[in-house]
C-alpha positions in Angstrom: 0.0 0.0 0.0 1.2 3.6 -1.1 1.7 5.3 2.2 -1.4 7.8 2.3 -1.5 10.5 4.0 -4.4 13.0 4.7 -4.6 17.0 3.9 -7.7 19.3 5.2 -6.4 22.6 6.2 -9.4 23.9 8.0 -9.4 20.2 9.6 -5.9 21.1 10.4 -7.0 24.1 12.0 -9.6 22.7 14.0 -6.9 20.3 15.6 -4.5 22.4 16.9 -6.7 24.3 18.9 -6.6 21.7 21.2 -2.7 22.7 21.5 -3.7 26.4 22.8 -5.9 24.5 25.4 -2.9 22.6 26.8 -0.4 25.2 26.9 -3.1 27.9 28.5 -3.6 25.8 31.5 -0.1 24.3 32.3 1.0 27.8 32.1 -1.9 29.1 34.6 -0.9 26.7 37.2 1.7 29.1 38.3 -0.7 32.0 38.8 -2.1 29.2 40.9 1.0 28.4 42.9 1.3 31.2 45.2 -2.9 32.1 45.6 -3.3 28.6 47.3 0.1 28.8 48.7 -0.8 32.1 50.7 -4.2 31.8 51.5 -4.5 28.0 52.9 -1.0 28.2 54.7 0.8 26.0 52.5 4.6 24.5 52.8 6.4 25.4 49.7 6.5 21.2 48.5 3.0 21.0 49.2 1.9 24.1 46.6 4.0 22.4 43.7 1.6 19.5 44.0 -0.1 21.9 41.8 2.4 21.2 39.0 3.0 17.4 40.1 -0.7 16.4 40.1 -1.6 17.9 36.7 1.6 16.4 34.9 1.6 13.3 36.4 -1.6 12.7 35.2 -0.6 12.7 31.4 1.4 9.7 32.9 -1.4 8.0 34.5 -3.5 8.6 31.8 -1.2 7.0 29.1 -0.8 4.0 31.5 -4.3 3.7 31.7 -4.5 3.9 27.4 -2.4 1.1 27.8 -4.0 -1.2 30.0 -7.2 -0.7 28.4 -5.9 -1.5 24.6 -4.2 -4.4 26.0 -7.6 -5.7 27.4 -9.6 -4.8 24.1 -6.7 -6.4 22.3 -6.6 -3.3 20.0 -5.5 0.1 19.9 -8.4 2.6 21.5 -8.2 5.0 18.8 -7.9 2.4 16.1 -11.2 1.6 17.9 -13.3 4.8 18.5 -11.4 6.6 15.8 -9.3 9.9 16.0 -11.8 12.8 16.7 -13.6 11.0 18.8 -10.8 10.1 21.0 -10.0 14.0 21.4 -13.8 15.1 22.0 -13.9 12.2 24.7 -10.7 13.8 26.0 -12.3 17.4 25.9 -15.1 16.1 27.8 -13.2 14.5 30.5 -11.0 17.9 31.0 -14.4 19.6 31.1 -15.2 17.4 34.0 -12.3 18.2 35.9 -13.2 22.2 35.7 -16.6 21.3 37.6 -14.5 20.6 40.4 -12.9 24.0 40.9 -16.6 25.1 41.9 -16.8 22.8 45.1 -12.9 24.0 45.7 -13.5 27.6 45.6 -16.5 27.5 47.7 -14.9 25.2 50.1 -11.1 26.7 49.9 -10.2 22.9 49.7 -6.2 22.3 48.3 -7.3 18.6 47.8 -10.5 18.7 45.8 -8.8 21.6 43.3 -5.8 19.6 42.7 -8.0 16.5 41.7 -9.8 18.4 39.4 -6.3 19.6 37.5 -5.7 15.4 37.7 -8.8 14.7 35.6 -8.1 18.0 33.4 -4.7 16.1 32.7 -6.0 12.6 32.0 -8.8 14.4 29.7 -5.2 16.5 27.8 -3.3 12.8 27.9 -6.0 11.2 25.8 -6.0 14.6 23.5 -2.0 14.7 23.3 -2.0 11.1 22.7 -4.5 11.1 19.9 -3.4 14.9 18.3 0.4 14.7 18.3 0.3 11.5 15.6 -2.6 12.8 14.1 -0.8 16.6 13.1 2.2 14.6 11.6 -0.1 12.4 8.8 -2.1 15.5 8.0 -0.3 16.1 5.0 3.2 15.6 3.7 5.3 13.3 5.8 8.1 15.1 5.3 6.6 18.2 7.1 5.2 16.6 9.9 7.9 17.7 12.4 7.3 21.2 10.9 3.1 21.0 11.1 3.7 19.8 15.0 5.9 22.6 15.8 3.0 24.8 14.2 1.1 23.3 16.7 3.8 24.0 19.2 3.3 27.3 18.8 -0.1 27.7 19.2 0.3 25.7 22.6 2.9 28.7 23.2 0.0 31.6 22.1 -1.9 29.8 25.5 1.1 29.1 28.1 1.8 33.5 27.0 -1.7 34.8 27.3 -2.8 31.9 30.3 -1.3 33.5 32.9 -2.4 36.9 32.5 -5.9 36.0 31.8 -6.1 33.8 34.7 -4.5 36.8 36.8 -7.3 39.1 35.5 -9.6 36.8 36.6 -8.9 36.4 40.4 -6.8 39.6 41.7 -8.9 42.0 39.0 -5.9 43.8 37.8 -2.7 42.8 36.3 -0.8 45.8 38.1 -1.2 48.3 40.8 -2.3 47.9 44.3 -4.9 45.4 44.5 -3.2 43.1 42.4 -1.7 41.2 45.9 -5.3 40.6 47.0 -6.7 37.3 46.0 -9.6 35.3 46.8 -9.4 31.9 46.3 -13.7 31.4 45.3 -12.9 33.8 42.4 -10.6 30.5 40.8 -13.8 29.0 40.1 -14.9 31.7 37.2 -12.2 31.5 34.7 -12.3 27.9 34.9 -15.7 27.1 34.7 -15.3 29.2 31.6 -12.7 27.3 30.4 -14.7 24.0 30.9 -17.7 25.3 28.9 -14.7 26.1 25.8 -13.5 22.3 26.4 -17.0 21.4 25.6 -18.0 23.3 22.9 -14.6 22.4 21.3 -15.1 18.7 21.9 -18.9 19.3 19.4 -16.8 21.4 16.6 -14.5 18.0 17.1 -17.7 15.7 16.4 -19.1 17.6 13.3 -15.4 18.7 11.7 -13.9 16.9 9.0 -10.8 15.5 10.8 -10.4 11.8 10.1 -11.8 9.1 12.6 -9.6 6.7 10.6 -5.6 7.4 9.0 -4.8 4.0 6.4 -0.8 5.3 6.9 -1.6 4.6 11.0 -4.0 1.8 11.3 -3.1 -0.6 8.4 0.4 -2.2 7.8 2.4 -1.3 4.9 2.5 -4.2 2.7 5.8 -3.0 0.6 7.7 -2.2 3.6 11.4 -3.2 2.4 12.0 -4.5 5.9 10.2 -7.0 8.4 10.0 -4.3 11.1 6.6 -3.4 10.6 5.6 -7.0 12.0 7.3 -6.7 15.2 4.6 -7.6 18.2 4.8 -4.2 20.3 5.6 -1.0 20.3 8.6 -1.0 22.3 10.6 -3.5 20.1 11.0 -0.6 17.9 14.6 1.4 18.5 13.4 4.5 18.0 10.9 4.6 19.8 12.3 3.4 23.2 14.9 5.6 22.9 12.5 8.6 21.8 10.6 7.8 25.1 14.1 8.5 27.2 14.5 11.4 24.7 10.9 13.3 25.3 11.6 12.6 29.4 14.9 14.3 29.3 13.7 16.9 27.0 10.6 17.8 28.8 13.0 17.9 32.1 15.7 20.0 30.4 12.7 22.3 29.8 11.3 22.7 33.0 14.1 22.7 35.4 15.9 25.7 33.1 12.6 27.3 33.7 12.0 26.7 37.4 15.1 27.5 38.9 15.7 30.6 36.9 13.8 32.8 39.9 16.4 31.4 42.3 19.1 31.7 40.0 18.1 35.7 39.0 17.8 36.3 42.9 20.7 34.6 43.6 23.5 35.8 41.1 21.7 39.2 39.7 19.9 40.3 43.2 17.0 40.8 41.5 13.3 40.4 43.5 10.6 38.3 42.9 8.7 40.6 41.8 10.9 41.8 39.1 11.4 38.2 37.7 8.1 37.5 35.5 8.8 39.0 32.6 12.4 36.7 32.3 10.3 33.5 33.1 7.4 35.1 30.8 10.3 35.7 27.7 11.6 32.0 28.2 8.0 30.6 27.5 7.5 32.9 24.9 11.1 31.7 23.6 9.6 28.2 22.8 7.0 30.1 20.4 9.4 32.0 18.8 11.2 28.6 17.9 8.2 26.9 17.1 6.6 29.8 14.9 10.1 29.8 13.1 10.0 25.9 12.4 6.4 26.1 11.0 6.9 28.2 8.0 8.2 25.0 6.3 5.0 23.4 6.8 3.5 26.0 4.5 4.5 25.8 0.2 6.0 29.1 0.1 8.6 29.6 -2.8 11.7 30.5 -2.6 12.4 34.4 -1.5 9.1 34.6 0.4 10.1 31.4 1.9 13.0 33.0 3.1 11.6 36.5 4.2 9.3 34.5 6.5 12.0 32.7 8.1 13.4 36.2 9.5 9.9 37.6 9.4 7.8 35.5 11.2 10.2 34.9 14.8 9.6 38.6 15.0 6.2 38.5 14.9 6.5 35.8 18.1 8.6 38.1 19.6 6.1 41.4 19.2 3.2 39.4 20.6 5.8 38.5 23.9 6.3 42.5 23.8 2.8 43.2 23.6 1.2 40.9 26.0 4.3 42.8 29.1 3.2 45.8 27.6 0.1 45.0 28.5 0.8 43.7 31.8 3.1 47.4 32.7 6.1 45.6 32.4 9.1 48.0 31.3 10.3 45.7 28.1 13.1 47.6 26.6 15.7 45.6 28.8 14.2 42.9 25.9 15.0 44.5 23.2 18.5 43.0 22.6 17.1 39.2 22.6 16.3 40.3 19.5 20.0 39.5 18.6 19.9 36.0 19.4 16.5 35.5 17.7 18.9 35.4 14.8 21.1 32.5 15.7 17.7 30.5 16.2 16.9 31.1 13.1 20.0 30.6 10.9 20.2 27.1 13.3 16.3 26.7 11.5 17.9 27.6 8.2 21.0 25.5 8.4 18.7 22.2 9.9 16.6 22.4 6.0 13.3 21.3 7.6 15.4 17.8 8.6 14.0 16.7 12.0 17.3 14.6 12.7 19.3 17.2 11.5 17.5 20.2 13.8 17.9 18.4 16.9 21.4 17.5 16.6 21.7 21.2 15.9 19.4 22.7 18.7 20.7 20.6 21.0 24.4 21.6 20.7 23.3 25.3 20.5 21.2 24.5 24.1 24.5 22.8 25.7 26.4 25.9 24.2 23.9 28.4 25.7 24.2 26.7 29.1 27.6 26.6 29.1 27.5 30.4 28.5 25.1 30.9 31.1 27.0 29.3 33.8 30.6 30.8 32.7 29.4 34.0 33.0 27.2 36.0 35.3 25.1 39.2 34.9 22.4 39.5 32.6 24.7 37.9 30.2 23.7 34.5 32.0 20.3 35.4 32.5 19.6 36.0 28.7 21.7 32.5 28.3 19.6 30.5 30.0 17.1 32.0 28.7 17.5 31.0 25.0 17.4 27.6 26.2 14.0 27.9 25.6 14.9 28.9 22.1 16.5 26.1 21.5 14.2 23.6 22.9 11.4 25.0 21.0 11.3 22.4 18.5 12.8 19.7 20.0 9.4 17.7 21.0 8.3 17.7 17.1 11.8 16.6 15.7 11.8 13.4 18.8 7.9 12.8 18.1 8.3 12.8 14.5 11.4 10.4 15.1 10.4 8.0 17.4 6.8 7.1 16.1 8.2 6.7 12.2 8.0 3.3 10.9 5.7 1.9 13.7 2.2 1.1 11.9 -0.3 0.0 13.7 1.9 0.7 16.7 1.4 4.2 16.6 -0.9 5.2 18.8 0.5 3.0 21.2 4.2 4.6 21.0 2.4 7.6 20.9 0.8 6.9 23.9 4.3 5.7 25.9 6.0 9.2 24.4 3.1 11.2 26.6 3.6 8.7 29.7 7.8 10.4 29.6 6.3 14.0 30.1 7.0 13.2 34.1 10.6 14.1 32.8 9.2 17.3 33.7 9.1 16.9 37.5 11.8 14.2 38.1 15.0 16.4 35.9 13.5 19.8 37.7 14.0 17.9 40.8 17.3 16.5 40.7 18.2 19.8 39.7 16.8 21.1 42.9 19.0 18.9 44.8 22.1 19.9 42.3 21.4 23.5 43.4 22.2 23.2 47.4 25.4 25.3 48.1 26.9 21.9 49.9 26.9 20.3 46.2 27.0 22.0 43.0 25.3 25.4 43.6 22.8 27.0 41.3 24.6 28.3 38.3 26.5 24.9 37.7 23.7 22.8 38.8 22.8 23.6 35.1 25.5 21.1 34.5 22.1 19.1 34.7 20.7 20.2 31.5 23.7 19.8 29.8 23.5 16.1 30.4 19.9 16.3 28.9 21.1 17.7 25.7 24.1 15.7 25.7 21.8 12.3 25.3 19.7 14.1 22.6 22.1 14.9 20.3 23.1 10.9 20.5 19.7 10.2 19.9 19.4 12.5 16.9 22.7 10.8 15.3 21.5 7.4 16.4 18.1 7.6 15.2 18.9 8.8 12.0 21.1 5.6 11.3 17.6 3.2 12.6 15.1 4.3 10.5 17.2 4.4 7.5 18.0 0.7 8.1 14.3 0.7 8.6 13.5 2.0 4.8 11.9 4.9 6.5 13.3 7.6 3.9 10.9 10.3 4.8 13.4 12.5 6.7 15.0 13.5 3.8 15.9 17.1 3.7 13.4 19.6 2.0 
């Protein structure tokens, strides 16, 4: 069978809305942090149950895929089909806003941290049945590039989240009042965002995105190889090493992230209050990356092509400006990342739309940048570690794409384990934690963390590249 693949731009569309979903409430949850830190008397490890409850749910969730395909004896989304899988997800994130009601009114920690567990099983479902299904919408060979589109729409909500949700429950972004919260106004924004989740999940039902993909479901019958008739998912190369690959990625990500604060406090003297914007420009670095990666996924000819390249990170950038500016936040310190906006994209440039190839690339330009970051000190480091998120951007298209290549009928399934390794998250952020304790490494070199992290990628990236060719999985040609 011709591999087939399956192109519906306003299909297309429709799916990565579900992206802006995820990144708008991951994003929130540290707007949510301090509120139920302050007002219910929290330890500091108790308020980042927060974070570990919603993302170890994408874990528990793909475990429980799992299971249940194992019992069925066939894949769940082979079974109940593709956009039916993500509108059940919807639905079962839409139940876990109800519970934010009963939280607010009660001021309970325990019953508003289970609902953000059932929001994340409803976005593990979503993630495990979108992320597969953005790389078959079209060309194979742009799949990496249509998922880091989708990447940056998950960027537009982890940018905009948090200042919504602060709107929502202190009433203003700056100024006075903005240190009074009260925890029953939570319940608003996200009994809101509940009603979206459902109204989303019927435009799912009634669009045009494909229940059933013949490049996922069937088996290619003139596969030059016998690996397309290996019995599970995990017998594949690539894809067990992809899973190690997404957990250290997702970790490298994080931990850059959450111990900036201590790191800008520590080695700039800079106050808490001061620090959001820097955390707000490194999550806004990812959709910079992402928007730069995605103009491949788009048939633009040559000079246009090429004007968008420089254009279009520009454009990420002003909507990072716009949204501080928004907030009061004094962004012409900012100005002069718009320097190294330009080694992101010559890296995008140089990588020719080559998922391999960019995350070899990006991941010695994120060991470089860490390096920098903790041989120097200043702002000079701050900005470093910073463009980490630059160069992470694209990284969980490129391993995605990679890892789930060649597996058939195994796809969702791989899929499926790649989502489980999102815990990365919480595990790498912790060890980094420990790393930072003045009796062992300290916080600037406890970065040394990260560069381990990329160090394991860019083997993977020259590894995997090697695997799928001995495969007869050709698609990763450059374009």
């Amino acid at each position: 069978m011709k591999n087939s693949t399956y192109s519906n731009t306003p299909a297309f569309l429709t799916l990565i809305s579900v992206f802006f979903f995820w990144g708008f409430v991951a994003a929130s949850n540290d707007i949510l942090i301090p509120v139920f830190k302050e007002k219910l008397n929290l330890e500091q490890w108790q308020s980042q149950m927060i974070s570990f409850a919603f993302y170890v749910a994408y874990t528990v969730g793909s475990v429980i895929y799992f299971l249940i395909s194992k019992y069925l004896k066939e894949d769940i989304l082979n079974r109940i089909g593709y956009k039916n899988g993500i509108s059940l997800g919807l639905m079962i994130s839409a139940i876990g806003t109800l519970l934010f009601y009963p939280a607010a009114q009660t001021s309970s920690f325990l019953i508003m941290i289970s609902g953000l567990f059932i929001v994340g099983l409803g976005f593990s479902l979503q993630q495990i049945a979108a992320n597969p299904l953005a790389i078959v919408m079209g060309d194979p060979k742009k799949g990496s590039q249509r998922l880091s589109m989708a990447g940056g729409i998950n960027n537009v909500g982890t940018t905009i989240g948090p200042l919504l949700i602060s709107f929502a429950i202190f009433g203003s972004l700056t100024g006075p009042n903005a240190s009074v919260a009260d925890i029953e106004s939570i319940k608003f924004p996200y009994l809101i965002l509940g009603a979206a989740f459902i109204l989303v999940a019927i435009v799912f039902k009634l669009s045009s995105i494909p229940n059933k993909l013949p490049s996922i479901t069937e088996e290619s019958k003139d596969s030059p190889t016998t690996f397309h008739s290996k019995k599970s998912a995990v017998d594949y190369p690539q894809l067990w090493m992809g899973m190690i690959a997404i957990f250290v990625y997702v970790g490298v990500e994080v931990a850059t992230a959450s111990n900036l604060p201590e790191f800008m406090k520590t080695h700039v003297g800079m106050t808490t209050d001061k620090i959001a914007p820097y955390i707000s420009l490194f999550w806004a670095s990812l959709m910079i990356g992402r928007w730069t990666s995605s103009v491949g996924a788009f048939n633009l000819k040559g000079g246009i092509k090429q004007i968008m390249r420089f254009l279009i990170p520009y454009v990420a950038f002003g909507v990072f400006l716009t949204v501080n500016t928004i907030a009061s936040h004094d962004v012409t310190p900012f100005y002069i990342y718009g320097f190294v906006i330009l080694v992101l994209i010559f890296a995008d440039i140089l990588s020719k739309g080559n998922p391999a190839r960019q995350l070899l690339i990006f991941s010695f330009l994120g060991i470089t940048a860490l390096f920098v970051g903790m041989l120097t000190d200043g702002m000079i480091s701050v900005y470093a570690f910073i463009s980490v998120g630059l160069f992470c951007s694209t990284l969980w298209p490129c391993i995605f794409t990679l890892a789930i290549a060649g597996l058939g009928k195994h796809t969702n399934t791989g899929s499926g384990f790649l989502v489980m390794m999102i815990m990365g998250g919480g595990i790498i952020s912790l060890l980094q934690g420990v790393l930072a304790s003045d009796k062992i490494l300290g916080i600037q070199w406890s970065y040394l963390m990260g560069v381990l992290c990329f160090a394991y990628l860019a083997f993977y990236a020259f590894r995997v590249k090697k695997i799928l060719i001995k495969q007869g999985v050709n698609f990763i040609k450059e374009n």
